[in-house]
C-alpha positions in Angstrom: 172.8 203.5 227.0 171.0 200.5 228.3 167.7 201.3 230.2 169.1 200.2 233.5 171.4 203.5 233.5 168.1 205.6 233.7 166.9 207.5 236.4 163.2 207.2 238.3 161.3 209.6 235.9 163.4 209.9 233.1 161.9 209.1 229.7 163.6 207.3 226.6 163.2 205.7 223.1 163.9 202.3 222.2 166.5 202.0 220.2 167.6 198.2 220.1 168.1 194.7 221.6 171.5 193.5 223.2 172.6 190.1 221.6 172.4 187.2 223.7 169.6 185.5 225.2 166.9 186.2 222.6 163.8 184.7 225.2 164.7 188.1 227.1 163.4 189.8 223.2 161.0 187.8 222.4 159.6 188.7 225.9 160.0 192.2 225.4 158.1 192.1 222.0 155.3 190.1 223.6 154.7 193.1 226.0 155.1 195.9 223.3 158.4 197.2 224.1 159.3 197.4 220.0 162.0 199.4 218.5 160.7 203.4 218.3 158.8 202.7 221.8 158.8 205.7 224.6 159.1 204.5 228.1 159.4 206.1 231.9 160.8 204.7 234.4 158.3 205.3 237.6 160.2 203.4 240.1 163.3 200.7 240.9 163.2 198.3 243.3 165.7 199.0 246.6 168.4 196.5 244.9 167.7 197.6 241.3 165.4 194.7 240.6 162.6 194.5 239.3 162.1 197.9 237.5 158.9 199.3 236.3 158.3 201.2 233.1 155.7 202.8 231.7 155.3 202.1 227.9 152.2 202.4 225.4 150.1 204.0 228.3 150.5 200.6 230.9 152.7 200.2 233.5 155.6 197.2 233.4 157.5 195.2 235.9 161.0 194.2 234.1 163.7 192.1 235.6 167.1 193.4 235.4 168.3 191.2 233.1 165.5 192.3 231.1 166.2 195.8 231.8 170.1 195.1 230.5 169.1 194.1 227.1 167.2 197.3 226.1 169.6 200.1 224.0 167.6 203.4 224.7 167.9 207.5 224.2 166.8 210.4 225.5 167.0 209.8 229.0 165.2 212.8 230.0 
């Protein structure tokens, strides 16, 4: 599943990047969002965009384009 299919307060795992643009990745990696990383979503913007996460103990703002190249499980 892709992170934008969680839920406000579900948690997940990193499992992967989507192929395609890879500025989106290298963007993701810059903020510590690495393979093996737990994130919670705490809250999504009216139309779904941005999203914010919380990952290594800090809170993120990700665009949904961002949000669609991260592979996660768990969603719980």
């Amino acid at each position: 599943m892709r992170l934008r299919d969680l839920k406000v307060g579900e948690s997940a795992t990193v499992v992967g990047y989507a192929e395609g643009n890879p500025g989106y990745r290298a963007r993701l990696l810059a903020m510590g969002i690495t393979k093996g990383s737990s994130l919670k979503v705490i809250k999504v913007a009216p139309l779904g965009d941005p999203v914010k996460v919380e990952v290594r103990g800090y809170c993120l703002s990700l665009r949904k384009a961002e949000a669609d190249v991260l592979f996660v499980e768990g969603g719980s």
